[in-house]
N, C-alpha and C positions, 0 to 999 in steps of 0.2 A: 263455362265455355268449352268446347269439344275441341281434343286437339287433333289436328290433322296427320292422325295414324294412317299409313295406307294402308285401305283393306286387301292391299296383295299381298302386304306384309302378315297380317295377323294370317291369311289364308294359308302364306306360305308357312308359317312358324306350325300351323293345327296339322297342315300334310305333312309336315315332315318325323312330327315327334314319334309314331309309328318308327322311324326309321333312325333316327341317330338322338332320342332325347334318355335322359337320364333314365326317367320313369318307366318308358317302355324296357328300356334295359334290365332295371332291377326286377320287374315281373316279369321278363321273359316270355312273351304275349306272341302269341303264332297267330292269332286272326282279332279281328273286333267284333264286338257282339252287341249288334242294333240296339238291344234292349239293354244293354248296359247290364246284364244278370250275371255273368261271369264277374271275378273280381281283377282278374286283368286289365278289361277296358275301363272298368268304373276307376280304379286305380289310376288310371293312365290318364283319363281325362279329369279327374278330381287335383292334380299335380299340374294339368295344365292349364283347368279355367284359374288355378292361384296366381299361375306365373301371370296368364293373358288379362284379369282381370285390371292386372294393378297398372297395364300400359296397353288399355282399349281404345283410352281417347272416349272416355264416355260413352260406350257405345253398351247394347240391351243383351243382357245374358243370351236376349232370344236369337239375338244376328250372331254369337260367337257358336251357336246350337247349330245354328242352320250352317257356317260355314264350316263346322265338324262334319254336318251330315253330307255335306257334297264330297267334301273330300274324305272320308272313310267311308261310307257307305253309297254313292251314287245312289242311281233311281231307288225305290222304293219295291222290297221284293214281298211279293206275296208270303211265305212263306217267315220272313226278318230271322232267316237262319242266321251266323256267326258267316263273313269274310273272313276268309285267309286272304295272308299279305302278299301273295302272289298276286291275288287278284285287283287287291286297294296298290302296289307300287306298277304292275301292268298299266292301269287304269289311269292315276298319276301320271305320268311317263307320255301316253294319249293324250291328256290332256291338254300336257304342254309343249308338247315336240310332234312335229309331222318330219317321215322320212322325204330327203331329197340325194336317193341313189345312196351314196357310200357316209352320207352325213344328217344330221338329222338340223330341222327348220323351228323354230318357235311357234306356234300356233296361235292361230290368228282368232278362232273360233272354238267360245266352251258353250253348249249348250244354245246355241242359237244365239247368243248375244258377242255383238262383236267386241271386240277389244279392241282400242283403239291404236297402243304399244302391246305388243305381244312382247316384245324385246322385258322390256320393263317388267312384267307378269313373273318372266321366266329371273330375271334380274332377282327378284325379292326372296324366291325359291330356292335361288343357288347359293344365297348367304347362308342358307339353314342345311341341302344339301347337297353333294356332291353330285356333278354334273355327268358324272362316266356313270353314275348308277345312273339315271333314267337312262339313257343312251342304251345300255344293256339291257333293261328291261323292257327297251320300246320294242313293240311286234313279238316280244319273246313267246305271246300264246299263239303265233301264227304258224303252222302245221308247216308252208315250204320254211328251209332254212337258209333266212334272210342272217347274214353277216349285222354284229351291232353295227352302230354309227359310231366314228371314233373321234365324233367331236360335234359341238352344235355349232352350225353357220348362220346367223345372224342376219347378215345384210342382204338389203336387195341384190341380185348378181349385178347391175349395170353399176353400184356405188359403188361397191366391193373392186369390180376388176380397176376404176377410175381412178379409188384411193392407192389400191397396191401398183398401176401400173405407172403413176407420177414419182411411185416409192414414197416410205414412208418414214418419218425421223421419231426417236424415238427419244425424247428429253429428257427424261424423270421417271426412272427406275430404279431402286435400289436392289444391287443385287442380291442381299441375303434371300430376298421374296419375291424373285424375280421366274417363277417356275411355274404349273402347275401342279392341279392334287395328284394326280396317277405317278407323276414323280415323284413327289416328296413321300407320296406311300412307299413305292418303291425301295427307298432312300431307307422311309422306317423301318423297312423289313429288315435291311442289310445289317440298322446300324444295333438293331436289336438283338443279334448275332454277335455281330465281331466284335465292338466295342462293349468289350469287358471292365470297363473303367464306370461304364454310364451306372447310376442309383438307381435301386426305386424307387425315389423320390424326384427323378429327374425333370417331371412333366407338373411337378410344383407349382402353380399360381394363383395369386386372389384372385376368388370369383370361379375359379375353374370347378367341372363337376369332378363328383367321386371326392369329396373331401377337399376339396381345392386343390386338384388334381392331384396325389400327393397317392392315390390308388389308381390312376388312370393308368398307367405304365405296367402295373401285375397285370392291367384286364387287357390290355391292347398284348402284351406277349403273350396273353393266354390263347386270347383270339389269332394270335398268328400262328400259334400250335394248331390249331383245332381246326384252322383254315386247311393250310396242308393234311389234315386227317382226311378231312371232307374230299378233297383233290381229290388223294393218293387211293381214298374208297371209290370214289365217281371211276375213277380212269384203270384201276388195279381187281377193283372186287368185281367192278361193274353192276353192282348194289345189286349183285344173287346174292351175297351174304349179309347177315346182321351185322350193321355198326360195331356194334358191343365186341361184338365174335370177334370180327375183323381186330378191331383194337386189342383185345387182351393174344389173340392167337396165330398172329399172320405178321408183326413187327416185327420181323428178326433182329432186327441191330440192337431192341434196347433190350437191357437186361430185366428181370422182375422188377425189380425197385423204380427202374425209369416207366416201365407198366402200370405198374401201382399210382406215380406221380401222375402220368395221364390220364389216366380212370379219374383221380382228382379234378386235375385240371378240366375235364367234360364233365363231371358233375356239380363242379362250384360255378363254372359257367351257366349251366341250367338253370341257377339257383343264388344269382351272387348277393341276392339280398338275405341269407341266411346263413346265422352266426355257425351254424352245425356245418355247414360244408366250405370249406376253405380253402386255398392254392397254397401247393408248397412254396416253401420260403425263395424269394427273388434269385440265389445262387444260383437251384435247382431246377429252376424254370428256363432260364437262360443256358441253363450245362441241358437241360431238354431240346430246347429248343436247335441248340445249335446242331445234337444229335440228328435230330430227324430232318434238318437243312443239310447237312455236311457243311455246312458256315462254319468257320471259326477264323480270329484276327490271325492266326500263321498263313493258314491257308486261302484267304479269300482276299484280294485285294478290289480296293474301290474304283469303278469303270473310270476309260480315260475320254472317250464320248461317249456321248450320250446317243448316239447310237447304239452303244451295249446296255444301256442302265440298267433294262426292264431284263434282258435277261442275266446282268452279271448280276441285281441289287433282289430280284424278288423269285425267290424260290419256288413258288409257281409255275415261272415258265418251263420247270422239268416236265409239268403236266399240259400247260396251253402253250403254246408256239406262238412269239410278238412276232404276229403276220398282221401286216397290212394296217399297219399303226395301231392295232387294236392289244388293246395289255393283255399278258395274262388274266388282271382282275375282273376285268369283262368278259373271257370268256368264261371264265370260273362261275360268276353268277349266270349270265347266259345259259350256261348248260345247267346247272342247279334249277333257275326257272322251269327250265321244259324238261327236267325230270321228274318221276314219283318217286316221292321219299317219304321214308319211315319216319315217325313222331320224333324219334327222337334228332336224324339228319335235319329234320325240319327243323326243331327247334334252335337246336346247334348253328343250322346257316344263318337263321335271324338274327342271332345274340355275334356273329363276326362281322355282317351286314352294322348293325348296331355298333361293336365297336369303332368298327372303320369311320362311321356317321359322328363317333364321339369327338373322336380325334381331328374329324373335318371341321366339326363346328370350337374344338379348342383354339386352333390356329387361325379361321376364317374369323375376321371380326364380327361381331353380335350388334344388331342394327339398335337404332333408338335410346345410347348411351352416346353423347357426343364427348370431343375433347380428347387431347394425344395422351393424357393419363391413359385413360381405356384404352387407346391403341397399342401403346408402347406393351400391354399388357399381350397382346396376341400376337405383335413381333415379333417379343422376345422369347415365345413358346416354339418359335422352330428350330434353333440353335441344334438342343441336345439329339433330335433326329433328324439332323442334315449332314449326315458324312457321311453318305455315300451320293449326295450332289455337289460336294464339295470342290472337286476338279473338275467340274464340264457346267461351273455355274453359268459362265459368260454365254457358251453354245444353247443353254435351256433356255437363259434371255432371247436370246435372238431366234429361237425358236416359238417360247410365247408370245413376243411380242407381234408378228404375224400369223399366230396361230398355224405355223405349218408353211404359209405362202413362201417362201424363202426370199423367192426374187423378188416381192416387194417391200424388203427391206434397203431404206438407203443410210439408215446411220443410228448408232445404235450407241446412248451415254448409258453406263452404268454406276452406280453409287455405292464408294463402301467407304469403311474408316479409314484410317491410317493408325500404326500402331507405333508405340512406344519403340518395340527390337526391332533392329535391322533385317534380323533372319525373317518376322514375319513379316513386316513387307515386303521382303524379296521374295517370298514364298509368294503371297499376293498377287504380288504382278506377274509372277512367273506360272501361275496358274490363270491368273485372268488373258496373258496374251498367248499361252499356249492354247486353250479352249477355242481362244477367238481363232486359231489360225486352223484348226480342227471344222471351224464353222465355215471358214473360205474355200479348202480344200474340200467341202461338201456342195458349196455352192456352185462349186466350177463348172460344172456339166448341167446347169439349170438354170445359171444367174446371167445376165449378159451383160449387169454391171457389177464392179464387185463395190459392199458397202465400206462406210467409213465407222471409226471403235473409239471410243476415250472412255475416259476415265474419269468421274468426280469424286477426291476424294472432299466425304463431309465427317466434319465436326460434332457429335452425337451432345448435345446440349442433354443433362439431366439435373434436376433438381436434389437426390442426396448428395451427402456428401461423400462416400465411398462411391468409385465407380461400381468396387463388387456389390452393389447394393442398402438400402435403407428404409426410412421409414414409406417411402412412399412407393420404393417396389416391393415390400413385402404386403401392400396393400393396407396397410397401419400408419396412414399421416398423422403425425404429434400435432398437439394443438398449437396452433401459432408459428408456423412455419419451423419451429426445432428438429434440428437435427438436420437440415436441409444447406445445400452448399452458399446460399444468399447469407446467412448468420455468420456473425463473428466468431470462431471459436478458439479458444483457449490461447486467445492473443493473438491471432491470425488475423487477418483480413474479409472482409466479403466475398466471396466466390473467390479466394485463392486457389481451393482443392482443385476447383474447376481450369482455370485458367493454368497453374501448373501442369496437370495432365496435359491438356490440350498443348501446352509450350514443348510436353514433352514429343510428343506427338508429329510436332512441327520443326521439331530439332532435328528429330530422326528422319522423317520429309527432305529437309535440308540438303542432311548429310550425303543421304543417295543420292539426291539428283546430282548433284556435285562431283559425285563416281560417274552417274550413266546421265548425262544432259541429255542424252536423245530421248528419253524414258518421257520426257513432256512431248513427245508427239502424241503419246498416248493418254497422260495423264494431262486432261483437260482444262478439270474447275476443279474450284475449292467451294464447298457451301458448310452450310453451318445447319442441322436439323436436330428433329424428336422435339423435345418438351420445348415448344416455343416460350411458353411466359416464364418457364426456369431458370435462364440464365440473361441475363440485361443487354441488348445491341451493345453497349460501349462495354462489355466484356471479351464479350468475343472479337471486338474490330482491334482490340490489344494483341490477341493471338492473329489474325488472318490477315488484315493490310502489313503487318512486316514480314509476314513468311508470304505475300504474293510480292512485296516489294521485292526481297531476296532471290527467290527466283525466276524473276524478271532478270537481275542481273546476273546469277547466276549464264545464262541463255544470251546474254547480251556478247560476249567476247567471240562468236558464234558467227555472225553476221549475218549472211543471207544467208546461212545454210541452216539456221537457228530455227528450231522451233516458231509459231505465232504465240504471242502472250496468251500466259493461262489466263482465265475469264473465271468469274464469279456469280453463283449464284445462291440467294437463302431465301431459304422457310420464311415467312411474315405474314401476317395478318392469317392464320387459318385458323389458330386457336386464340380465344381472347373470353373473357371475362364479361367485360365489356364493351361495345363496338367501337368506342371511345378508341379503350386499347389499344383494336385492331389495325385503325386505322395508323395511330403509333407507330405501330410495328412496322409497319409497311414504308412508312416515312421515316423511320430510323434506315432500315435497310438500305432504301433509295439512298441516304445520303451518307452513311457509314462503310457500306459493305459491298453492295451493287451498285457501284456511281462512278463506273469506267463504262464508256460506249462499248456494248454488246454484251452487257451481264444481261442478268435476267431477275425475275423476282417467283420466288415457289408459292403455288397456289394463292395467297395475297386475295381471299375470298371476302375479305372483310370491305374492297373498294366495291364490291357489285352488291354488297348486302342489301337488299331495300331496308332501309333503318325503321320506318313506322310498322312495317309487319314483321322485325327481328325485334319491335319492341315489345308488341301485342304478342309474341309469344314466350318472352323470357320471364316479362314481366320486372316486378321490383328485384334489385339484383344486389345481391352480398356481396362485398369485396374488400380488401384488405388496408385500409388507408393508405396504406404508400403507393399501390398501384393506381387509388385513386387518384393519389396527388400528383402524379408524376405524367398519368395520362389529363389531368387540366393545367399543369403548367405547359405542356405540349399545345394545347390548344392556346394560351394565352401566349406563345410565343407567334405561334401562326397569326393569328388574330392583330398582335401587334405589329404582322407586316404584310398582312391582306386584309383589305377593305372586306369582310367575308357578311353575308345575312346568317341571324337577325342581328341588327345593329343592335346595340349594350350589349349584349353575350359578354362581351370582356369583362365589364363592372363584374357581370353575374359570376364567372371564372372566380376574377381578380378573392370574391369573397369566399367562394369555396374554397379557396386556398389557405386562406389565413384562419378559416375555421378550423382547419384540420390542424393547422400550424397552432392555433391555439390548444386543441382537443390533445396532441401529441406533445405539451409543454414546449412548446418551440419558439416563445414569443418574443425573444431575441432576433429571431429569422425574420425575413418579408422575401417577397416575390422576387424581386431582383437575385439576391441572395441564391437562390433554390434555382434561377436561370444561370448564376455562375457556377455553380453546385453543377446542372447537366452538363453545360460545357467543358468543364473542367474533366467531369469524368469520360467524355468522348475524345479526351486529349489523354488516357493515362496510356504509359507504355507498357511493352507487354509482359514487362519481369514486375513480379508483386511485390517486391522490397523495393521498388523505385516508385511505390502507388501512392504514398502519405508524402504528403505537399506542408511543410511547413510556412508556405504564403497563405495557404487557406484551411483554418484552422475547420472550417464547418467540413469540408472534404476528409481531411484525418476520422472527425466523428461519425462520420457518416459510413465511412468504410472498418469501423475498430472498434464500434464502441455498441456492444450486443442490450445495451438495455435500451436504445434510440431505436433498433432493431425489432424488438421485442416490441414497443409501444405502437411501432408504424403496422405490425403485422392485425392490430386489432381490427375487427370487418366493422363496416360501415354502410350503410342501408341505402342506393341509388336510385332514383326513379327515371330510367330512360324514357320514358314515355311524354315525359316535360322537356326534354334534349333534342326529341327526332329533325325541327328546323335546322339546329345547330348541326347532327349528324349529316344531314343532308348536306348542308354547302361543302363542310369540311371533306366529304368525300369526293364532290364535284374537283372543289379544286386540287383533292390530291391526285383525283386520277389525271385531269388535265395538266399537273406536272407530272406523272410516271409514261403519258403519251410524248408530250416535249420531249422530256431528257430520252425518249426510242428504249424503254426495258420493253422487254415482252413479259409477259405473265404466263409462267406455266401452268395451266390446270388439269386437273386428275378429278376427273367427275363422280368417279364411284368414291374414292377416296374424301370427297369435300362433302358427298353424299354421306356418308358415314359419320365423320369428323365436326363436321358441322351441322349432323342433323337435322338436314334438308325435308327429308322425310318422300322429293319427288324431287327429279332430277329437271322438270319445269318449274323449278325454285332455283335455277343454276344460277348462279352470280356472271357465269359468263355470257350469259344470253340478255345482259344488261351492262356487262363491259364492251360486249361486240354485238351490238344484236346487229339484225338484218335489215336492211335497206335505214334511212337515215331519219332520226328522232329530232323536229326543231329544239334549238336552246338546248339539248343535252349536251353533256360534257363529250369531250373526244372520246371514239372506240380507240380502245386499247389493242394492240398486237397480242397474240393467244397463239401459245405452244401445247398441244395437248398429251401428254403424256397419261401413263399407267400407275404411276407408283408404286403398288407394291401386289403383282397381279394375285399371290397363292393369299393376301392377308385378304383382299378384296374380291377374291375369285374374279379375277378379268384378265382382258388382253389389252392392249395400243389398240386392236382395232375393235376387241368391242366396246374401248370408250365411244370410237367414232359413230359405231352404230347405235351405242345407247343416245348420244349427240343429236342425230340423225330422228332418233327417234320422240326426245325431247323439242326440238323444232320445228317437228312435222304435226305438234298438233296447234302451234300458235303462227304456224305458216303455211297451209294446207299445199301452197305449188313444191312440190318436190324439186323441182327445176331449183329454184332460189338456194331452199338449204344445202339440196349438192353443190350450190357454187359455194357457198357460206362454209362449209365444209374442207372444199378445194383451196379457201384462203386461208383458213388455218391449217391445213396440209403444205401449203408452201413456205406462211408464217415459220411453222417450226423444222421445216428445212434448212431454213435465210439463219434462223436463231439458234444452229445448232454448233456447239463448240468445238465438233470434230473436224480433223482435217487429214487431207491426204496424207501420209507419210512420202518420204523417198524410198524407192522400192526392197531394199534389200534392209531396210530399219526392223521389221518384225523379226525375222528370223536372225538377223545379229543378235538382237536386245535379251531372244528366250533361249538364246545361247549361250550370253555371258550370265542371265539370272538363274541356268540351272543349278538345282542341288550341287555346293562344292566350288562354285567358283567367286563367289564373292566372300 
């Protein structure tokens, strides 16, 4: 069976490897060569058909041929001389973007065939690569000189002005990744300078190139060397002199030895797959680097808007001027394009082009691996070079999430942790609401309304048992779940490690709000996210329903002048095993977590899943005996209190259960038993010395006793494909109670795309929670908030979920009229469903008055 790879995907993965893939990296490749006779291209593509073979989706070496040759080589030349990549990223770049004035459009048309999403084309592209490099290179062979585009526009202008002029809410955004790429490069530049503290091992992860990234961090500081070379020759030599010349005899500042190091550093870059040529050691790259910046952590402090980023964070701008929204990094390449350059300039801009392309794709999640394992893995890669976005994160949200529009932002939730110290939360908020107040003050002379700002703080669910790390983020999972925070260990409890943390977390929460009550004007929700199947719903409702209970009354002695109650919303159903699970999930939440009027529920992808073609393609599915058992006593609890199809189901339950029960020596236990067992534990409170229950001795063993533990984690062989009646009702009726009880459903399309391995955003699960015009006998449409998630992990904005949206709908609803209204109701949906609220006027600037440094 052929699985449905899209062929934008594999097209876009074949055009980009030229540009940011390992392979082209380590051969250092300045053009392609039709015939494949050079060893550059034969190299380059022999590393690729290994990678693209083994996730074609069945498809004939000869279609992965031809869509090399369109994208590396276009028509067919007389001559099959060698392409330079001036000409294949030019070319590229045409392809998929058409100029409109100061911004560039998606294109609609490759070669006479039309496309019927351009959006989507370009969509698959930008996971692989970075969206300012076409943009710079669109028209760059064009003789007048056309200014790049400093952004791609998306939408038709009538939906576009429709969407920003009703304003727009912004739900679901975490702020760590809540920016684009030209900042966070930015940011790298800075932080590759002044923080003297970062490793060379900092850029460390399973899976990552360059060793599991673990060398990626030498090559990207080399590349930020060698950038600035290139600059400081293009704008200083004006390339009448040799490279070489220039470098060894025109640097004044550095001494011989820092000469020497950089002669290195240009020739190990030429060359970085050979053991003979090498970078000096990390100290001396960084003591270079900073040199030929004038960066260093005494001297450079990190911008306090993000109006300065580009020129306080990236060293370039001594040579391109951030005019006109346009970075440095675009003109940099821009003028490289349309210059002549010597062999070795040429080669050298490639190999910085490349690394910046490496770095894009480290952080940008990699399509066609589903599940928040993977994700959490490119997450957590942006940390070590994000400080110098670190104080203007709030302003760059609100920034991406309109892509620039300002004034059609109406409300804008951002998502971070809460910590253990007081100091850094206070730091926290006193950066998140001084940014946001940076954001208003910029608004004023452009906005005619001003928007609304909160806060969610979430809960980071993970599966080791150290927060610093474990088996499963050093990408080394034990067999049978060891070493992970669900196990008992050394006398403890289940998910103690987890649930102490988080108590701590909520202590410290506690505490401040208690000093600054008014701080909940700002601080909104509480959600609970990351490794959803990690940590258990009645875990976490031990940590959150008593710190929402608490400050609820903390606010309460207030009266009218109080705050409105914080609101709640969690992660459910996006990741699951099995859709069983999923649904689980979603139905724990509803009734644990989100089960106050106006919470909400996170992505919850699992209730719009169609179950016979999420069966047809997972197939037979391995899982863990406990989660099996746990997601069929969940159904045989429903069942026993909904008339639900197909009738017997429950016999059928009832026996699965006791098989397991038997298979895990449990034959003391029966069903009832394992339904007081759930209950019991969605009653425990939230200190873990108060968990063991001596009324019910099966609850003690359950939560203490690691060889019960051990037995339940053995996998067990499912066949969804005999379940899908049973998944089907059970989803009817869950969705028809999560419509009743009024949650809305936040979705994040690129993000579910990814995560759930949708593979085409016309597989959306929301286009069967909400579809258009009205289905007989279907279950209630659900309310739909649609949010971004996480825009630099997913390369997206808030509006170009809308337009990817927009353009998913428009091919199984061809009157555009419809889905712009279809459109318009979830634009208002997530307005109505937004947890912010006006302050009283003089609240922001009190609150970042008493959190500055020094006063609390």
């Amino acid at each position: 069976m052929i699985a449905a790879i899209p062929t934008d995907h594999l097209y876009a993965e074949i055009a980009a490897a030229p540009f940011a893939g390992e392979a082209a990296f380590l051969a250092a490749a300045t053009r392609l060569d039709p015939k494949l006779a050079d060893g550059d291209t034969a190299t380059l593509w022999r590393a690729l058909e290994r990678d693209l073979a083994q996730r074609a989706g069945g498809r004939r070496l000869d279609a992965l041929v031809a869509l090399r040759d369109r994208a590396w080589f276009g028509l067919p030349a007389p001559a099959q001389a060698p392409v330079g990549l001036d000409r294949v990223l030019t070319q590229l770049a045409a392809d998929f973007l058409n100029r409109r004035g100061a911004v560039a459009a998606p294109r609609d048309r490759v070669d006479d065939v039309s496309t019927a999403n351009a959006m989507t084309r370009l969509r698959w592209l930008t996971f692989a690569l970075p969206e300012d490099l076409l943009c710079a290179a669109l028209d760059a062979n064009r003789s007048d000189c056309l200014d790049p585009p400093h952004r791609v526009d998306a939408a038709l202008p009538v939906l576009h002005r429709a969407l920003l002029d009703g304003g727009l809410a912004e739900t679901h955004l975490h702020l760590g990744a809540g920016f684009d790429f030209p900042a966070y490069w930015a940011s790298a530049m800075f932080t590759l300078a002044t923080n003297t503290t970062l490793r060379e091992d900092a850029l460390a992860s399973p899976g990552a190139v360059l060793d599991e990234g673990r060398a990626l961090g030498r090559w990207l500081l080399a590349g930020a060397i060698v950038r600035l070379l290139l600059a400081g020759h293009a704008a200083r030599a004006r390339m009448h002199r040799r490279f070489e010349d220039w470098v060894r005899e025109d640097l004044a500042l550095l001494d011989r030895f820092e000469r020497r190091d950089l002669e290195h550093v240009c020739y190990a870059l030429l060359a970085p797959a050979s053991s003979a040529l090498t970078l000096p050691p990390w100290p001396r790259l960084q003591h270079l680097y900073q040199r030929i910046t004038g960066f260093n952590a005494a001297t450079r402090r990190r911008p306090e808007t993000l109006a300065d980023l580009q020129s306080a964070c990236d060293p370039m701008a001594d040579f391109y001027p951030t005019a006109r929204r346009i970075t440095p990094e675009a003109w940099f390449v821009r003028s490289m394009l349309r210059s002549q350059r010597e062999p070795i300039v040429d080669a050298l801009f490639w190999q910085v082009v490349r690394v910046r392309g490496l770095l894009y794709q480290h952080i940008v999640q990699r399509p066609m691996v589903s599940g928040l394992q993977w994700f959490t893995r490119f997450y957590g890669r942006l940390g070590p070079l994000r400080t110098g976005l670190d104080g203007v994160l709030v302003e760059a949200a609100a920034e991406r999430t309109v892509e620039g529009h300002l004034d059609g932002l109406a409300s804008l939730e951002v998502r971070t942790s809460p910590s253990k110290k007081p100091e850094d939360l206070r730091q926290t908020m006193f950066e998140a609401l001084s940014s946001w107040r940076v954001h208003l003050e910029r608004r004023q002379s452009t906005a005619p309304r001003s928007p609304e700002f909160g806060i969610v703080l979430h809960f980071i669910k993970r599966r080791d048992h150290s927060e610093r790390g474990g088996p499963w983020a050093s990408g080394r999972p034990s067999a049978f779940a060891r070493g992970t925070a669900g196990r008992p260990e050394n006398g403890g409890l289940r998910f103690e490690s987890w649930v102490e943390d988080a108590r701590q977390q909520a202590d410290t929460l506690r505490a401040f709000v208690r000093l600054e009550p008014e701080l909940l004007w700002f601080v909104r929700g509480l959600d609970v996210a990351n490794d959803e199947v990690g940590i258990p719903t009645w875990a976490v409702r031990t940590v959150l329903e008593p710190l929402r209970r608490d400050l609820d009354a903390i606010t309460a002695p207030l009266g009218p002048s109080a705050p409105p109650a914080i609101r709640v919303t969690a992660h459910c159903g996006e990741d699951f095993v099995h859709l069983l699970g999923g649904l689980r999930q979603v139905h724990e939440a509803v009734e644990l977590l989100a089960h106050r009027n106006g919470d909400r529920l996170g992505h919850a992808v699992a209730l719009g899943t169609d179950a016979a073609e999420w069966a047809r393609r997972v197939g037979p599915v391995w899982m863990s005996r406990e989660t099996r058992l746990w997601d069929l006593v969940w159904e045989f609890e429903v069942r026993s209190r909904q008339a639900l199809p197909p009738f017997g189901r429950r016999e059928v339950v009832e026996r699965g259960i006791r098989d397991i029960l038997l298979e895990c020596d449990l034959r003391g236990t029966g069903v009832d038993d394992l339904l007081n067992l759930s209950r019991d534990l969605q009653r425990l409170r939230d200190e873990p010395a108060r968990w063991p229950s001596p009324s019910n001795p099966l609850l003690d063993r359950y939560l203490s006793d690691s060889g019960l533990f051990d037995v339940l984690q053995s996998p067990v062989l499912v066949r969804p494909d005999a379940e899908v009646p049973a998944l089907d009702a059970l989803a009817n009726w869950l969705r028809d109670e999560v419509a009743r009880r009024g949650r809305v459903v936040e979705t994040n399309p690129s993000s579910n795309l990814l995560i759930a391995d949708l593979h085409s955003l016309q597989a959306h699960p929301v286009l069967r929670l909400a579809p258009i015009g009205s289905v007989p006998g279907a279950p209630h449409r659900l309310s739909i908030a649609l949010g971004s998630d996480d825009p630099i992990t997913f390369s997206t904005s808030l509006l170009r979920e809308y337009e990817l949206m927009f353009g998913a709908q428009i091919e199984r609803h061809p009157c555009g009229k419809d889905v712009e209204d279809w459109l318009e109701g979830i634009r208002r949906t997530s307005l109505a469903a937004r947890f912010t609220v006006r302050p009283p006027a003089t609240t922001l600037n009190r609150l970042i008055d008493r959190l500055a440094p020094g006063r609390l």
